[in-house]
Structure formats: structure tokens, C-alpha cells
C-alpha positions as CSV (number, residue, x, y, z in Angstrom):
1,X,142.9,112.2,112.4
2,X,143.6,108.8,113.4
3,X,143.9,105.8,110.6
4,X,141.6,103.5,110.8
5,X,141.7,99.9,110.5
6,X,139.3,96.8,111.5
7,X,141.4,96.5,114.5
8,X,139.3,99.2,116.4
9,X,137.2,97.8,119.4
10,X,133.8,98.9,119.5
11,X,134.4,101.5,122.0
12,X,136.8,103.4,119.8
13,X,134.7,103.2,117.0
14,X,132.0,105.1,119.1
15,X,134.0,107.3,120.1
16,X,135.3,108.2,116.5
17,X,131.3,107.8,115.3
18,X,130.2,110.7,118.1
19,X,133.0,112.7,116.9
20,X,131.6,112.8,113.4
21,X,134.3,109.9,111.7
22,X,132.3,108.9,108.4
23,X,134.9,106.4,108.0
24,X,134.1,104.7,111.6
25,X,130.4,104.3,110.9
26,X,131.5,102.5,107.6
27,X,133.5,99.8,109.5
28,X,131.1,99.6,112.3
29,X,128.2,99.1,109.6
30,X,129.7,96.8,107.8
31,X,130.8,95.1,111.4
32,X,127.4,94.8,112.2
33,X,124.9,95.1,109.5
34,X,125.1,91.1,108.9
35,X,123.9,90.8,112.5
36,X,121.1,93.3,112.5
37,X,120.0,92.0,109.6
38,X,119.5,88.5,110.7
39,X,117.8,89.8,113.7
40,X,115.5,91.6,111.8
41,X,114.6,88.9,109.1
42,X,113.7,86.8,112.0
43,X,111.2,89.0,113.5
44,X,110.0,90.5,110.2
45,X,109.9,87.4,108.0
46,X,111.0,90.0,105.2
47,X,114.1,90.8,103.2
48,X,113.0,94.6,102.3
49,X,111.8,95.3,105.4
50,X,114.5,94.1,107.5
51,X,116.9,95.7,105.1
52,X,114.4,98.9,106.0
53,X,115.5,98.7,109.4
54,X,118.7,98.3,109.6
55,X,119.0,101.5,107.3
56,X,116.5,103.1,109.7
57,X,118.7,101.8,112.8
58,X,121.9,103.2,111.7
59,X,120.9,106.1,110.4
60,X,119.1,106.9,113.9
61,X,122.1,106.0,115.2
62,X,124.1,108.3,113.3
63,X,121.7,111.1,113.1
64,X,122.2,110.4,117.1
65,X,125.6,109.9,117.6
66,X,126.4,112.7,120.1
67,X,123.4,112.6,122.1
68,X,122.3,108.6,122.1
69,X,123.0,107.1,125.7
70,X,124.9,103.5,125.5
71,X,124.6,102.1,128.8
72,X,125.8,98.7,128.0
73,X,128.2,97.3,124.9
74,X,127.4,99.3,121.5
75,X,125.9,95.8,119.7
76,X,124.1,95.0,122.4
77,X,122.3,98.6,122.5
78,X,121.7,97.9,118.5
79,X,119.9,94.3,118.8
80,X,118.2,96.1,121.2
81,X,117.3,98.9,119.1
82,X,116.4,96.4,115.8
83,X,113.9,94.4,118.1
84,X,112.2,98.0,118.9
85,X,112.4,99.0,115.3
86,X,110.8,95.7,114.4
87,X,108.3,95.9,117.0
88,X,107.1,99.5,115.8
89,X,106.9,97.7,112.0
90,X,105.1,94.9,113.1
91,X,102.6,96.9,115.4
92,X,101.8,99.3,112.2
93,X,101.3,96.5,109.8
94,X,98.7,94.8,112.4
95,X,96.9,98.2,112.5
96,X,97.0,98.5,108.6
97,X,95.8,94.7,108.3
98,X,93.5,95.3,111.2
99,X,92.0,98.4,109.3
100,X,92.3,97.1,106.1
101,X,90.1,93.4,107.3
102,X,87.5,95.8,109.0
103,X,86.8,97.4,105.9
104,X,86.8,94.4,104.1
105,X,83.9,93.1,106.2
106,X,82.3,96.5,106.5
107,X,82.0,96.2,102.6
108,X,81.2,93.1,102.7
109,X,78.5,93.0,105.0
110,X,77.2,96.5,103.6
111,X,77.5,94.7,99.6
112,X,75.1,91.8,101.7
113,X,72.8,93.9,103.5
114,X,72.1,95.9,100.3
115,X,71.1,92.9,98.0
116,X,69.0,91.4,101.0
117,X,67.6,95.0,101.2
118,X,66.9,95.2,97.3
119,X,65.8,91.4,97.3
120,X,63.1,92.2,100.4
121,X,61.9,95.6,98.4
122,X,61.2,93.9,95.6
123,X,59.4,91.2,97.6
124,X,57.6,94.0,99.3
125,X,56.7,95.7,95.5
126,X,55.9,92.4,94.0
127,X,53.1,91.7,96.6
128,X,52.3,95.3,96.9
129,X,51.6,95.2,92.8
130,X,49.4,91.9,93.4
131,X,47.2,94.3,94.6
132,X,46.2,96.3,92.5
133,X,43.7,95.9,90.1
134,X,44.5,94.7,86.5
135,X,43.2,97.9,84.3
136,X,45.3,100.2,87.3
137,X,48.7,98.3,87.3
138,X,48.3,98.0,83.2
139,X,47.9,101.8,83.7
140,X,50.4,102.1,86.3
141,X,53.2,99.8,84.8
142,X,53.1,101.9,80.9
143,X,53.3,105.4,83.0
144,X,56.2,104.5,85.5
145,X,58.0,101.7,83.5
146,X,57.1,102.5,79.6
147,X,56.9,105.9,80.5
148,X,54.4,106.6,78.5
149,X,51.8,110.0,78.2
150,X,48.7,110.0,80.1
151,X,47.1,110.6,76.6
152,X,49.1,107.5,75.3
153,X,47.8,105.3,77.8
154,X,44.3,106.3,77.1
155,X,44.5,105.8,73.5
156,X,46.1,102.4,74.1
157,X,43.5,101.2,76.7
158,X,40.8,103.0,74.7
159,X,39.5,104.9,78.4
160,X,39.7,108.4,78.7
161,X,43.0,110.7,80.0
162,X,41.0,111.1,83.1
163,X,40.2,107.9,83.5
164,X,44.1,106.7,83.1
165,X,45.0,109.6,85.5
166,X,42.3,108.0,87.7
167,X,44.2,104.3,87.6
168,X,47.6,105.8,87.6
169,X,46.8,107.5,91.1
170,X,44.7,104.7,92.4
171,X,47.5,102.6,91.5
172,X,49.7,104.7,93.5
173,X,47.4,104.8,96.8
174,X,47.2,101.2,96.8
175,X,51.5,100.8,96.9
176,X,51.8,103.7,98.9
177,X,49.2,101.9,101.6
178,X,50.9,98.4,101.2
179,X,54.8,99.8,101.2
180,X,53.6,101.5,104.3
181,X,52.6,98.4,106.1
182,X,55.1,96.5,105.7
């Protein structure tokens, strides 16, 4: 195995990188790490991410090394291949924040439309309520929101059960007719 120094031109270094040298690929990483890495904080805007892909370059590249075509100089293929890698990153992220906004608003505009849905219904009850007589929303309004017995309504309004049942159902015709409507 031939020694190896910092001497090595880049060609060399490939050649001992496609045979499998561990010991090239560490002088040619630390050769050109610096580099990528620039050219990858510039795109990314991001220390961990362009440290991301430089890792993700090189190791490509190594995983690679016998079957990667080089048609020009080795560092030239590499910027080339950071600005891809970048590309890729920055294409994902936009989908993720693309995604991510359109739920945002999806929520947000659901969130909306449900309080202006419950604001409207209870409009809509209100007036619908307005209409009903006194003795059958005082029937109504201690069976549905007191919960109360039709025998405990009766005693309370001094009527009779049927009588109660009677407002209680009346009440509910009346809503049921004015929900309708509207």
C-alpha cells in the first residue's frame, strides 16, 4: 500500500478512494470539507444542516466510490453534488412548511367557522325560544336544562304531568318548526 501524504493530487486520491483507501477519504475530507461546507451554509442558512450534508455528500460518495461517474475535476463534481443535496433539503423543508401553513389555516379557519357556526345557532335558538310561550319554555327550559321529572315540573308549576308533558312537546314543535326554517 502506498504512503500517503497531503502531496496527493486529487486524481490519486480517487483512485486510492475507489480502491477502498480509508486513509485517502480522510485527507480528501478534510481537503474539502471546509469548502462544502461553506457552500452549503450559504444555500442552507444553517450550521446543522449544512454540516448534514456534507456528511450525507461524502458518505454518498464513499458508499459510491467504485461506481460514481466523475466527468470533470473531483471538487468540482462535489460542489456540484452539495448544491443538489441542498436543493433536495430545501425542496422538503418548503413542502413541510407548505404542509405545515396549510394546516395551520385549515385549523384556523375550521376553529372560525365553528364559533361563527355556534354563534349563528345560538342566534337561531335564541329567537326560536322567543317563541314559545312563557308557561311552555318555563316547562321546556326545567326538562332540558334543569333536567328535571315531568312530575317535578308539575308540582313546581302546580299543572298536572300531562299538562307539563303537553308544554314540554309543544315547546318542542315550536323549535323544531323555527330551526327548520331557518
Amino acid at each position: 500500500m502506498k504512503l500517503l501524504n497531503h502531496n496527493h493530487s486529487e486524481d490519486e486520491l480517487f483512485l486510492l478512494i475507489r480502491e477502498g483507501n480509508e486513509a485517502a477519504f480522510d485527507v480528501f475530507y478534510h481537503r474539502h470539507a471546509g469548502l462544502l461546507y461553506t457552500q452549503a451554509y450559504v444555500i442552507l442558512q444553517d450550521k446543522a444542516a449544512a454540516q448534514d450534508a456534507v456528511q450525507e455528500v461524502l458518505i454518498y460518495l464513499w458508499n459510491h466510490r467504485t461506481t460514481v461517474k466523475v466527468n470533470t475535476t473531483l471538487p468540482i463534481y462535489l460542489c456540484g453534488a452539495i448544491r443538489q443535496h441542498c436543493a433536495t433539503v430545501l425542496r422538503k423543508e418548503v413542502g413541510i412548511r407548505n404542509r405545515h401553513q396549510i394546516y395551520t389555516d385549515l385549523h384556523t379557519s375550521v376553529t372560525h367557522n365553528a364559533e361563527l357556526e355556534r354563534k349563528e345557532l345560538n342566534k337561531r335558538i335564541r329567537s326560536a325560544m322567543s317563541m314559545i310561550t312563557p308557561s311552555c319554555r318555563k316547562a321546556f327550559e326545567m326538562s332540558y336544562i334543569e333536567k328535571k321529572t315531568l312530575k317535578e315540573i308539575a308540582f313546581i308549576m302546580n299543572i298536572k304531568v300531562q299538562t307539563a308533558k303537553n308544554h314540554v312537546q309543544e315547546a318542542l314543535k315550536v323549535l323544531r318548526r323555527n330551526l327548520k326554517k331557518s
